[in-house]
C-alpha positions as CSV (number, residue, x, y, z in Angstrom):
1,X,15.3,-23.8,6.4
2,X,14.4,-26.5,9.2
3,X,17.9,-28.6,9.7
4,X,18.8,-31.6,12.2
5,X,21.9,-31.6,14.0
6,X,23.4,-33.7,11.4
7,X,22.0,-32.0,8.6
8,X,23.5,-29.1,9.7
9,X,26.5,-30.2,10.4
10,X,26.4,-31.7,7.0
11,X,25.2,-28.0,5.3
12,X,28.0,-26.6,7.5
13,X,30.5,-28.6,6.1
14,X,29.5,-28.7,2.4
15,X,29.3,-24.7,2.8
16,X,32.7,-24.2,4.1
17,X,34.3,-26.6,1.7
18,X,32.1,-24.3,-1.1
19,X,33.9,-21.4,0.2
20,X,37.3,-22.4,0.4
21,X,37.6,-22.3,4.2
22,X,38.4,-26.4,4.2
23,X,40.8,-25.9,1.8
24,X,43.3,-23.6,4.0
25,X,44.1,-26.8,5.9
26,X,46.1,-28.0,3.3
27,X,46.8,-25.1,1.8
28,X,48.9,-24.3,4.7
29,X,51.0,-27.8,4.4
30,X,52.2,-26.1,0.8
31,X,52.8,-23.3,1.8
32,X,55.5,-23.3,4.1
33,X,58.9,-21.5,4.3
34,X,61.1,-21.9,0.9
35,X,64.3,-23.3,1.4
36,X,65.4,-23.4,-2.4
37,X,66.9,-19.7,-1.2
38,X,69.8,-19.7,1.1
39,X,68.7,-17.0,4.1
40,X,70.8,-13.9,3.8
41,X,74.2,-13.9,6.1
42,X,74.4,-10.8,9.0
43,X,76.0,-8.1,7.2
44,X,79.0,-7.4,9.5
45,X,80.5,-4.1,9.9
46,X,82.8,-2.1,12.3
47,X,82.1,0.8,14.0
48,X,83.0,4.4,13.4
49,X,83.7,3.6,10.2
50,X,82.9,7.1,9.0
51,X,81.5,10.2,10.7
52,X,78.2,11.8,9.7
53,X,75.9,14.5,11.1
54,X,72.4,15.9,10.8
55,X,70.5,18.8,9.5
56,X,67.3,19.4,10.0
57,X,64.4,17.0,11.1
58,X,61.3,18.1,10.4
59,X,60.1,14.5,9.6
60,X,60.8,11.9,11.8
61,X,61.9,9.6,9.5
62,X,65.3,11.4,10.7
63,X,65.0,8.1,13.1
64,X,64.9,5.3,10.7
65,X,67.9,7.0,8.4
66,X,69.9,7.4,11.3
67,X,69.4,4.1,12.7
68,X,70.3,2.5,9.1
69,X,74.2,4.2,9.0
70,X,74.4,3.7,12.2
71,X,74.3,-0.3,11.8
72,X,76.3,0.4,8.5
73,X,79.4,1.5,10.6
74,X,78.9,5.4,11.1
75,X,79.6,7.4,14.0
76,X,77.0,9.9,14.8
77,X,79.0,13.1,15.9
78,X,76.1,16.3,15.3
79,X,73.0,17.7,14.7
80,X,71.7,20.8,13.9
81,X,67.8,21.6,14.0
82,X,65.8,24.7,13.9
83,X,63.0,23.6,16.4
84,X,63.9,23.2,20.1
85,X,61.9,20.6,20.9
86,X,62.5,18.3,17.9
87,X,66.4,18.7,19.0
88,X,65.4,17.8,22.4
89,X,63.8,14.5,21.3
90,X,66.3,13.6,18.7
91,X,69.6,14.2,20.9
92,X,67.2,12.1,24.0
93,X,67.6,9.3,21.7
94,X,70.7,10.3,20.2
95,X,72.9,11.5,23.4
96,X,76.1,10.9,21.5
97,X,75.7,13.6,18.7
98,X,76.5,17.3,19.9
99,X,74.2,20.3,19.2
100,X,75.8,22.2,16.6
101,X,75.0,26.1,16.6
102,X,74.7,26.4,13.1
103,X,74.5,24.4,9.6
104,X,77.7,25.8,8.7
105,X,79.1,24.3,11.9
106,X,78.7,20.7,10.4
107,X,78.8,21.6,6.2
108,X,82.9,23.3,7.8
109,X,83.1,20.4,10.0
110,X,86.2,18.5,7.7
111,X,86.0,15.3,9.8
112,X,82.3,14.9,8.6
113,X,82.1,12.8,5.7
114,X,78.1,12.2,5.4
115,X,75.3,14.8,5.8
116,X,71.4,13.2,6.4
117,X,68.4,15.5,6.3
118,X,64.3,15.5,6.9
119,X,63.6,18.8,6.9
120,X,61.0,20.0,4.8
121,X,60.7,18.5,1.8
122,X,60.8,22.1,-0.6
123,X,64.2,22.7,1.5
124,X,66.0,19.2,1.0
125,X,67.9,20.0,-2.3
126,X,69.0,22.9,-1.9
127,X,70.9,21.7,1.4
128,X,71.8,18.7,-0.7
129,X,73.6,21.1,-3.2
130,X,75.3,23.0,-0.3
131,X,76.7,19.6,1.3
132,X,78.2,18.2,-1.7
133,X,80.0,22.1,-2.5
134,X,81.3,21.5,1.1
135,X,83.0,18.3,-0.3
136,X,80.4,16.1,1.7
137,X,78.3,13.0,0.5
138,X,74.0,13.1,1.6
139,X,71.1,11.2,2.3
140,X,67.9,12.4,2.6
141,X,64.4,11.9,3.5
142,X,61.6,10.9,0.4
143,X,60.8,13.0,-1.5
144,X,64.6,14.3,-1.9
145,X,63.8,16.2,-4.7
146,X,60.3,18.1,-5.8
147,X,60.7,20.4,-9.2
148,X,62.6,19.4,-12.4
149,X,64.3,22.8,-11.8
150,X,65.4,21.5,-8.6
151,X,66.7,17.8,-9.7
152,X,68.4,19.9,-12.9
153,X,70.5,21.7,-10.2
154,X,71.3,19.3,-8.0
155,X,72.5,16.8,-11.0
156,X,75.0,19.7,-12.3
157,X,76.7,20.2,-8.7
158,X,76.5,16.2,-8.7
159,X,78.5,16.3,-11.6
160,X,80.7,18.7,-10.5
161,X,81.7,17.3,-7.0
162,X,81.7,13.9,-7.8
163,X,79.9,13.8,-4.5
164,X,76.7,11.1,-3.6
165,X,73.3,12.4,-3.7
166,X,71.0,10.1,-2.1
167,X,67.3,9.5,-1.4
168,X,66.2,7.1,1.3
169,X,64.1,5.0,-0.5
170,X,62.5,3.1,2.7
171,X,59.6,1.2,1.5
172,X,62.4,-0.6,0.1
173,X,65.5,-0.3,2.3
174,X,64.2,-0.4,5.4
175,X,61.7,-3.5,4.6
176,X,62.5,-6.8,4.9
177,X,60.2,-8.5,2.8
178,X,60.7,-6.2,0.0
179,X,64.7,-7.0,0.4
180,X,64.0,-10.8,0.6
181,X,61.7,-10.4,-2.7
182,X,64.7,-8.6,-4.0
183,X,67.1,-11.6,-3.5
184,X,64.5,-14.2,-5.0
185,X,63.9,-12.2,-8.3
186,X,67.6,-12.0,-8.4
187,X,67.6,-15.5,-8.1
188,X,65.5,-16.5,-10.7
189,X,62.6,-17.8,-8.8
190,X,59.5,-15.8,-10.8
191,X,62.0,-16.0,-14.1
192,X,62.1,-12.8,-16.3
193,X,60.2,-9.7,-14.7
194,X,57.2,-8.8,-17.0
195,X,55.2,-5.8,-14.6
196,X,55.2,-4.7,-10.9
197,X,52.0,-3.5,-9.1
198,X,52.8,-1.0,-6.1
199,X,49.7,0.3,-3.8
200,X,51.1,2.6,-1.2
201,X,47.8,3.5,1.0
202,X,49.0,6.0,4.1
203,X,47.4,7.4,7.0
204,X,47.1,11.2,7.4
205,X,46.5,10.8,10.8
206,X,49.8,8.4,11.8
207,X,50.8,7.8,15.5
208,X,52.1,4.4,15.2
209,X,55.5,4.0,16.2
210,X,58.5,6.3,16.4
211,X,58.1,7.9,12.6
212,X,54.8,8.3,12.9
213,X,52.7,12.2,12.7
214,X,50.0,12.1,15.0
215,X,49.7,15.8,13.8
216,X,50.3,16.6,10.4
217,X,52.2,20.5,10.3
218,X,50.9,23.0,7.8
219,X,53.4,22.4,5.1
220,X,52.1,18.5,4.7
221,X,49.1,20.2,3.2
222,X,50.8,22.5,0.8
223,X,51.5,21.0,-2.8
224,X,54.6,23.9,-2.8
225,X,56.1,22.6,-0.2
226,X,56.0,18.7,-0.3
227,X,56.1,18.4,-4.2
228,X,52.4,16.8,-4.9
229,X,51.6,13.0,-4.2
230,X,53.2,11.5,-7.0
231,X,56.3,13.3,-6.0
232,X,56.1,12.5,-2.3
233,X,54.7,9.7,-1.4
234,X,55.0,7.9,-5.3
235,X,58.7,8.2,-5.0
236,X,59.2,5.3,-3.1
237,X,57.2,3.3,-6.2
238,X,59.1,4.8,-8.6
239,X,62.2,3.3,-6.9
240,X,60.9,-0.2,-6.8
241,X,59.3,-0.5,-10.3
242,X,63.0,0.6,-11.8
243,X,64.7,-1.8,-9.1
244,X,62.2,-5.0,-9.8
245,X,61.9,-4.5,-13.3
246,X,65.4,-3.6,-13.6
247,X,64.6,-0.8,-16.5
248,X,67.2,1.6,-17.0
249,X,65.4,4.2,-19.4
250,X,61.4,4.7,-18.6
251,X,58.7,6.7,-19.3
252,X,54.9,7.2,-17.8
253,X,51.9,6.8,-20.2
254,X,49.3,8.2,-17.8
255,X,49.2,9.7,-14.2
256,X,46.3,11.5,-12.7
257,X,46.1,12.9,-9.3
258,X,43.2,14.5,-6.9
259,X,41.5,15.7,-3.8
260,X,38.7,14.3,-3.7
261,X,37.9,14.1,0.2
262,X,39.7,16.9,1.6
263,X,38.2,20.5,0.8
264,X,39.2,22.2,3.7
265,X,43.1,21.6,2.3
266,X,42.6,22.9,-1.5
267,X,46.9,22.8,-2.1
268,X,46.7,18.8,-0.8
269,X,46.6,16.3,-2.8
270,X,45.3,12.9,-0.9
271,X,45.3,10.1,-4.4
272,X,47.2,9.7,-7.9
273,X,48.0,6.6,-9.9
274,X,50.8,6.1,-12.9
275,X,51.5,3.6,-15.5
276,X,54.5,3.1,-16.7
277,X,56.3,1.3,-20.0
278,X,60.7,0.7,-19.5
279,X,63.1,-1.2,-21.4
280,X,63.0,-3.8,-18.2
281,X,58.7,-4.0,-18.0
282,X,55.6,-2.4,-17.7
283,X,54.5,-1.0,-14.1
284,X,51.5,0.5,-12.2
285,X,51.3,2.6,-9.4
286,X,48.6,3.5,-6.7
287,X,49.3,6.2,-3.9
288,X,46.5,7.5,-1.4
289,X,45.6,8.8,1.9
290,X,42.8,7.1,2.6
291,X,44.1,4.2,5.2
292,X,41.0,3.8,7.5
293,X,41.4,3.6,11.6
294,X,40.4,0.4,11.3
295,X,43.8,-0.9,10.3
296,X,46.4,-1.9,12.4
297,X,48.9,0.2,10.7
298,X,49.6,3.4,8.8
299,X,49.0,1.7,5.6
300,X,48.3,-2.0,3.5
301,X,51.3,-1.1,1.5
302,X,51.8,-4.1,-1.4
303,X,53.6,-5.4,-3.7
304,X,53.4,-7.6,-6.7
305,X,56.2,-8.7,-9.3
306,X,54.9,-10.6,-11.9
307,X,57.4,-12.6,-14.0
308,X,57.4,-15.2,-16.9
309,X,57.5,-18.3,-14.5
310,X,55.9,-17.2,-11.2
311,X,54.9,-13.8,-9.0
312,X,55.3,-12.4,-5.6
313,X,53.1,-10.4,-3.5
314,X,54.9,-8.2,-0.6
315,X,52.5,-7.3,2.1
316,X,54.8,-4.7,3.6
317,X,52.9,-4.1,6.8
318,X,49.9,-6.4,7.7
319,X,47.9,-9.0,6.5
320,X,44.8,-8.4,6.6
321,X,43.4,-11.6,4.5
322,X,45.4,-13.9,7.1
323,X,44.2,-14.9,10.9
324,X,47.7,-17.0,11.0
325,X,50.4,-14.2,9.5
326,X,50.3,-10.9,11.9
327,X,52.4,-8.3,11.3
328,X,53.9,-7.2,8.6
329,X,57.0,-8.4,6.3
330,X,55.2,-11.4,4.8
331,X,55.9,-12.7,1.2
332,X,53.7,-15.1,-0.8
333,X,55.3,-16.7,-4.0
334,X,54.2,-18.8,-6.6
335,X,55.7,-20.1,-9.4
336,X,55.9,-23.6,-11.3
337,X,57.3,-25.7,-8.6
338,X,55.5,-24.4,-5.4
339,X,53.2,-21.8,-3.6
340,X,54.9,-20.5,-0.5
341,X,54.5,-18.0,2.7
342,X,57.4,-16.9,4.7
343,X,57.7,-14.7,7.3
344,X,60.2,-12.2,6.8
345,X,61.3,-10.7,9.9
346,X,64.4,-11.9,10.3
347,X,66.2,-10.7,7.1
348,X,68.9,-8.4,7.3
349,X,68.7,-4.9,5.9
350,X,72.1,-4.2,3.8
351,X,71.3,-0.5,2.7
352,X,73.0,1.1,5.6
353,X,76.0,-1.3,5.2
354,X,76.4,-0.1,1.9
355,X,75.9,2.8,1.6
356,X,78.5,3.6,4.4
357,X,81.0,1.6,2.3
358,X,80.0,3.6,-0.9
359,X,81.0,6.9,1.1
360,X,84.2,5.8,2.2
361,X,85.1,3.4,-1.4
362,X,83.3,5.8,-4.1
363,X,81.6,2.8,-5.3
364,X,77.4,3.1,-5.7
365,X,76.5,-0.6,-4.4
366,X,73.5,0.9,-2.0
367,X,72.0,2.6,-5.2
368,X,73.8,3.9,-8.6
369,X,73.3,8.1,-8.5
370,X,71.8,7.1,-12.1
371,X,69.1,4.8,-10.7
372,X,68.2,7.5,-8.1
373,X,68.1,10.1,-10.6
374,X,65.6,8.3,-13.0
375,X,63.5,7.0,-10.3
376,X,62.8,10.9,-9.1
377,X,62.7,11.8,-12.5
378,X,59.9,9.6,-13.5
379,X,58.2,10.7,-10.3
380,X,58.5,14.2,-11.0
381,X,57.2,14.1,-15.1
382,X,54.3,11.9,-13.7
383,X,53.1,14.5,-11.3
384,X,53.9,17.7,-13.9
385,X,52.0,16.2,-16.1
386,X,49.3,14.4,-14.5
387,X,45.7,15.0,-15.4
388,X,43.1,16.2,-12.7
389,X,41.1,13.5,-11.3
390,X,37.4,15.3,-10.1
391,X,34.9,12.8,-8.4
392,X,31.3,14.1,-8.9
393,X,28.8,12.5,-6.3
């Protein structure tokens, strides 16, 4: 193709315009920050509010838990840990809490009200049951529960002890544009919920940041030990599609999981996807292991709400489609009145707030035990009974 200067410049234009690139111009006067949503107010709290310890920190997610009841008001008085040098790096960051000899030390320790744990995921209810027989409430890591046997027990000592049993949900709690999607569906802004869309891409590889695995240890790879990837990883969805959709009885029509790139780890699990029908709306749900080094992150985690009048799309972590947005907690809405972007960032997290007030008021304002029941529930079924997924190339 012979083109002039201003031909080309002519083609060039007429091109862009074709592709939409003109277009972002004033796109990006529409979409700006929406102010039809007051911002959130700074959750304030007091300090040593309540006392809580640790056992066991196998996953360093540990971090993020403890850094969340910390800015809720709790004092941080113990740990105990099996592996040296995960003590050593915890109690470096952590000088306030005192080694503790034993688990018993802290489950007989009366002045400890709340127990949080990361140890191995095939280990995390049965300390949960032994906390809440020590009259103690507990948080744990994702997945906090991996068998139907399991979840069975730890609801009758539940029962029993009238103690809280929770699971830290942090593709949720600890995400700021996930909470500020919260507040907008709660204010009406998509109207009713119809469906969410959750894909949860991770890294197996992960040394981004303070709770990421550079290496992963043996037990990652063992089905037996972390529950499956419906179970682990899927739990977090489960969680959101109950929370968006606001269903209070669910069930999953399909689930399917593999291994189709990893045959040198034949108990792993590395992709699985659910769909699922509740009295509040319909959801789907993607989980995988397949985050490339190419990102900028450990995974393009999204979500989308869908509702009668509008929908949302979370980009949890990056952006890859924008060259203005970088980072991560970005949230794009669109409903009849506008199309917005805002950043974020700046939202305040209430779950570790909350959830310190729930331990010392017995209310369940962080999470009902019933909602974090039902979410591992449905994440356990789907993985039981999900069929095999087998790629032939």
């Amino acid at each position: 193709m012979n083109l002039n200067k201003k031909n080309r410049r002519h083609f060039l234009h007429d091109a862009a315009k074709a592709s939409g690139l003109l277009l972002m111009a004033p796109l990006a006067d529409k979409i700006k920050h929406l102010e039809s949503v007051p911002q959130q107010k700074e959750l304030k709290t007091e300090p040593n509010k309540i006392k809580f310890a640790v056992i066991n920190i196998d996953h360093p997610h540990i971090y993020g838990m403890t850094d969340a009841i910390k800015r809720g008001g709790g004092q941080l008085v113990a740990l105990y840990a099996k592996q040296a040098d995960l003590a050593a790096a915890f109690l470096k960051t952590y000088p306030e809490a005192k080694l503790a000899k034993s688990e018993n030390e802290i489950l007989e320790d009366k002045s400890i009200d709340l127990v949080l744990s990361s140890g191995i995921p095939d280990e995390r209810a049965p300390l949960g049951i032994r906390v809440m027989q020590h009259g103690k409430d507990y948080l744990t890591d994702k997945p906090g529960i991996i068998t139907l046997e399991q979840l069975a027990a730890v609801k009758k000592v539940q029962k029993e002890t009238k103690r809280i049993y929770s699971i830290m949900y942090s593709e949720r709690f600890e995400n700021k544009a996930t909470e500020k999607a919260s507040q907008l569906v709660k204010a009406g802004a998509i109207g009713n919920v119809i469906q969410t869309v959750n894909l949860a891409p991770h890294r197996i590889n992960n040394g981004i940041g303070k709770t990421g695995l550079s290496v992963r240890p043996d037990w990652f790879f063992d089905k037996k030990r972390y529950g499956g990837i419906l179970t682990d990883i899927g739990s977090h969805q489960f969680d959101q599609y109950l929370h968006f959709t606001g269903s209070t009885q669910a069930e999953v029509l399909c689930s399917q999981t593999g291994n189709v790139h990893h045959p040198d780890k034949p108990l792993f699990e590395d992709f699985g996807d659910v769909m699922l029908r509740g009295n509040g709306g319909a959801g789907y749900i993607r989980v995988d292991w397949f985050t490339p080094d190419g990102l900028d992150t450990w995974g393009d985690g999204r979500l989308t709400v869908l509702g009668t009048d509008g929908y949302i799309e979370v980009r949890k972590n990056t952006d890859v489609a924008s060259g203005v947005n970088k980072g991560g907690n970005h949230l794009y809405l669109v409903n009849q009145k506008e199309m917005v972007h805002i950043d974020c960032n700046k939202e305040v997290l209430p779950f570790g707030p909350l959830i310190v007030d729930d331990v010392l008021n017995r209310t369940e304002k962080a999470m009902t035990q019933e909602h974090c029941f039902l979410a591992t529930e449905l994440a356990l079924k789907a993985q039981h009974n999900a069929k095999p997924l087998i790629l032939k190339k």
